[in-house]
N, C-alpha and C positions, 0 to 999 in steps of 0.2 A: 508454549506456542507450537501447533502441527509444523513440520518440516517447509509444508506448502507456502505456510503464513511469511515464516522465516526470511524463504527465498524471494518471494515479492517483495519484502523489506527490504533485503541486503543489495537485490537488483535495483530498485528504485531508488532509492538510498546512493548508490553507484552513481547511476542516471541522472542525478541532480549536481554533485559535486565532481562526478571523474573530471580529471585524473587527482584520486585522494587514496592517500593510507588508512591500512585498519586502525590507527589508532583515533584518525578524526572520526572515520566512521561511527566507533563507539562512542566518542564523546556526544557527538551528535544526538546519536540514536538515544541514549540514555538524556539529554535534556526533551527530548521527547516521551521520557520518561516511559519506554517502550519496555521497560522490567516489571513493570506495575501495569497499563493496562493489556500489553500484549504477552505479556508472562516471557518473555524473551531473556536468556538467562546473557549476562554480560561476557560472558567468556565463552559463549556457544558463537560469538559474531565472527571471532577470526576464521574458526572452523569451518565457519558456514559460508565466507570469503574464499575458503584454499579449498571448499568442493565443488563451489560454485568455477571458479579459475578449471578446477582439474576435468570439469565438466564439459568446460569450452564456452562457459555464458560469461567469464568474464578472461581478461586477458592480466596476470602478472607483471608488472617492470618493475624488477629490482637494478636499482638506480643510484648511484653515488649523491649525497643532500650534504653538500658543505665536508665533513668527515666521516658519516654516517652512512649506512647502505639503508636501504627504505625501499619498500616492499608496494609499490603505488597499482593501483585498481581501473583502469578501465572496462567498461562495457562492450564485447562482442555484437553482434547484430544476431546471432543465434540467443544469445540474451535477451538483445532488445525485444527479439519476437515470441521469446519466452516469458518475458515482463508483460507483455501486452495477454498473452495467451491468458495467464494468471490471473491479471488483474479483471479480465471479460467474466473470466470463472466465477471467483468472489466477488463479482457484481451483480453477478444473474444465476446466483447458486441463491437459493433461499435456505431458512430452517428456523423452527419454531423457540429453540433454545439456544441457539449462539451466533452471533454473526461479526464475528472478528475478523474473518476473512473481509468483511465486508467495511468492516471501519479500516480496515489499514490497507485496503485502496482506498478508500475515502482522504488516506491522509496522501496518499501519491497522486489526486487526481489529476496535478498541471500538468502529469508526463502522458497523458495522451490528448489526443486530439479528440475535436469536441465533436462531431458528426459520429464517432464510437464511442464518447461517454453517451450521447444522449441514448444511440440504441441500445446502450448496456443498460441503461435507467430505464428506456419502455418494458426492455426484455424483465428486468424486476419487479414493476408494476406489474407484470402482467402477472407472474409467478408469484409476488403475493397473493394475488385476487385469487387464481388458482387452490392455493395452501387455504386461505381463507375460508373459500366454497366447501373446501374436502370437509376442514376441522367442523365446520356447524354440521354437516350431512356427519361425523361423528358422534358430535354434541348429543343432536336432535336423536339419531337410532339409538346411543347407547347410552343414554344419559340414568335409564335404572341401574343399570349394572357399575355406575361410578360411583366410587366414594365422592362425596360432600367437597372436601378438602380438595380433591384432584379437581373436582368442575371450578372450581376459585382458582385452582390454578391456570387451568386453559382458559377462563378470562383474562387472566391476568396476559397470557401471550396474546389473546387476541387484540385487546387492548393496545401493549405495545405493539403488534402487524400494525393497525390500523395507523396510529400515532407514526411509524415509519412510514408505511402508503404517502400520509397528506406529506411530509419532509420530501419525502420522493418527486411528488408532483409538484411540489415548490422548488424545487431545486434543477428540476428539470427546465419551470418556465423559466426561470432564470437562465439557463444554457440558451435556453432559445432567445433569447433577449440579448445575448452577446455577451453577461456579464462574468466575471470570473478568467483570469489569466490562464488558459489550458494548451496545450502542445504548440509552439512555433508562435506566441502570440505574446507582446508585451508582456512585462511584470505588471500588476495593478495595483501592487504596496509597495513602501520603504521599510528595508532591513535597519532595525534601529542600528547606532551609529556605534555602539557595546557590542553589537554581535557577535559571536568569534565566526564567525562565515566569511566575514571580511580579511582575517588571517586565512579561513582556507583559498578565498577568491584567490591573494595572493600567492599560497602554496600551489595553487592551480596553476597558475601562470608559469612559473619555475619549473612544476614538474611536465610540464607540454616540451617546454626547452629541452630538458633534462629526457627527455624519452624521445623527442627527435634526434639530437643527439645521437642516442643508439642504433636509428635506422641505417 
């Protein structure tokens, strides 16, 4: 996973559960199973925790927990504006063979607010259609000069553009329709009752105390 991708994650990631340690982060992150589709290596997260801190996008409290010293994560606001910045990026960045950036904001999308998801989704729509127009005005002028095998292949992306276009615009009216929990606005599901987030809710609680405390 690009550095870029990383820090969206670990910021967003932050933004959902601070104040939490890297060690739930990981757990987390890896039941998301973000080693396999985001190629994110499991021992790259603290690292990318203590550059993120050393950055000034997130803020450190190491904190006494019972006997143990614990190293807990908060979100700065140069963060939060950095997580936004990013996730606008890989919303409305296109590209014909990867778009990873774009699925792992898809997977933070509750942490913005809806009136900037929806313009990040027109802004994409619109940049597909763009990418779309260019690749046929390629298709069409250079189509002698292509091997066989490569035009099967640029079907095959056109193909998925498209198939992403119509998701897009369904997902869109949906925003517009009210539906889906996004920034400042009720949950719209139950965390099953198994969960371990229900362990971090509680760790959450403890380490708020635990870090006023310090002030």
């Amino acid at each position: 996973m690009a550095a870029t991708e990383t820090r969206l994650l670990l910021l967003g990631t932050v933004m959902l559960f601070e104040p939490v340690n890297g060690y739930q982060l990981r757990r987390e992150l890896l039941s998301w199973e973000v080693d396999d589709w985001a190629h994110v290596n499991p021992g790259s997260i603290y690292s990318g925790l203590a550059t993120l801190a050393k950055q000034g996008a997130l803020e450190r409290h190491d904190v006494v927990d019972g006997t143990r010293e614990v190293a807990v994560y908060t979100s700065t606001t140069h963060g939060r504006r950095e997580f936004e910045r990013l996730w606008e990026h890989a919303v409305e960045s296109v590209g014909l063979t990867s778009s990873l950036a774009f699925h792992t904001a898809m997977a933070l999308l509750p942490l913005m607010p809806r009136d900037r998801v929806l313009a990040a989704l027109t802004a994409r729509i619109a940049a597909l259609d763009v990418m779309t127009r260019r690749q046929l005005d390629q298709n069409t002028s250079g189509a002698a000069s292509v091997p066989p095998h490569v035009r099967s292949l640029a079907d095959l992306w056109m193909g998925m553009s498209q198939t992403e276009r119509e998701w897009l615009v369904d997902l869109r009216a949906r925003i517009e329709r009210g539906e889906l929990a996004l920034r400042g606005e009720p949950v719209d599901w139950e965390v099953p009752a198994d969960d371990p987030g229900w362990q971090m809710a509680g760790d959450r609680e403890r380490y708020v105390k635990l870090i006023g405390k310090r002030r």
